[in-house]
N, C-alpha and C positions, 0 to 999 in steps of 0.2 A: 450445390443448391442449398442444402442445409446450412452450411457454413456463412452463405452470402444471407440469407433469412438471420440467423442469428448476428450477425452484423448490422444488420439493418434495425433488428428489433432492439439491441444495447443502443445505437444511434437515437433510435425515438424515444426510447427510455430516457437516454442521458437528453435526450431535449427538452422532455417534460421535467425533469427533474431541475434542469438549468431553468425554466422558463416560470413554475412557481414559484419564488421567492418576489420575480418579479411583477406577480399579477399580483399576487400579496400585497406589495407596495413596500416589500423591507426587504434586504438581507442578514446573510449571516456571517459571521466570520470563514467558515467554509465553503458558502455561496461565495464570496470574492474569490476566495484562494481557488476553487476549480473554475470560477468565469476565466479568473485569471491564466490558465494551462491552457498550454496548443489544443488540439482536437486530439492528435493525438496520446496526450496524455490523459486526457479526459476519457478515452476510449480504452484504455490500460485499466485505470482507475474503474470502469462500468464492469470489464473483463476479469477485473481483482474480485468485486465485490458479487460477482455472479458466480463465481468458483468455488461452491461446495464444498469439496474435497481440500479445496487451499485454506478456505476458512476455518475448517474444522482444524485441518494443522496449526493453523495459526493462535488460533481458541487455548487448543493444548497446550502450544509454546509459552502464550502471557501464564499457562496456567504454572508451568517450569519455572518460570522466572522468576511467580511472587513465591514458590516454595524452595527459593535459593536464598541461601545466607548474604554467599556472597558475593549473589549480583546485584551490581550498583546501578539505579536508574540510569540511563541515558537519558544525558538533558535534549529530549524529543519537544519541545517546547509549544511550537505551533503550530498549526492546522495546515500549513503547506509541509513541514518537515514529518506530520506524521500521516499525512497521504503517499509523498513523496517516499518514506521506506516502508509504510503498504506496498507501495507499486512494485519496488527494488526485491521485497523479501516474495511476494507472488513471479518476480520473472525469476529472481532462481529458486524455486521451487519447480516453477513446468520447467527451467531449462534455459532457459532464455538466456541467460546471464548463467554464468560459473561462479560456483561459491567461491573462488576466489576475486572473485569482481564486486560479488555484492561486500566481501571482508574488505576491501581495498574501496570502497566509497564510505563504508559505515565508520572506516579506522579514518577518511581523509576528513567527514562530517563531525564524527566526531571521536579525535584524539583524548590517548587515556582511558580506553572503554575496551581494551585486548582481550579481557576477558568475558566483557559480556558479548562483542563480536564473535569471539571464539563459539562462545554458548552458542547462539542462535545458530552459526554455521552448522556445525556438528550434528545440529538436530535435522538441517534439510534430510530430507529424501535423497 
């Protein structure tokens, strides 16, 4: 029961959330890129950003990154490619995905980045 309530309540969230931009009368560059996602990635995306415990790993990780020499940004560029490895580095963190799954999309996105893919892996849980 709890489960299907928390379901429900990321679903009405992610409606209001989809649904301002357009009572506004604008969008945004990341207002298109999630109208743009299935439901269910937009429900990935709602279940990333309600994750507590994911965030704060995640906080900590950019915090690793920028106190590394020598890792080299990844050209993360737009608003769909940096929700899109939101979603990738949240499903393997709970599991979802095997850190070698998420290594093998982030090397196939983007090549030449073995070490900062490395890094981020290592760090999972």
């Amino acid at each position: 029961m709890n489960i299907r309530v928390n379901k429900i309540s990321s679903q009405i969230l992610l409606t209001v959330v989809l649904s301002v931009p357009f009572i506004q009368g604008c969008t945004t560059e990341g207002d298109r890129v999630v109208n743009e996602m299935s439901t269910a990635q937009q429900i990935k995306l709602v279940e990333a950003g309600d994750d507590k415990q994911f965030n704060d790993w995640y906080n900590q990780l950019l915090t690793q990154i920028k106190a590394d020499s020598n890792y080299k940004r990844m050209p993360i560029d737009t608003k769909r490619q940096e929700l899109e490895s939101y979603v990738w580095f949240h499903e393997a963190y709970r599991k979802q995905i095997t850190k070698e799954e998420l290594a093998r999309r982030l090397n196939t996105s983007y090549p030449n980045h073995k070490y900062e893919v490395n890094f981020i892996v290592s760090r999972l849980p």
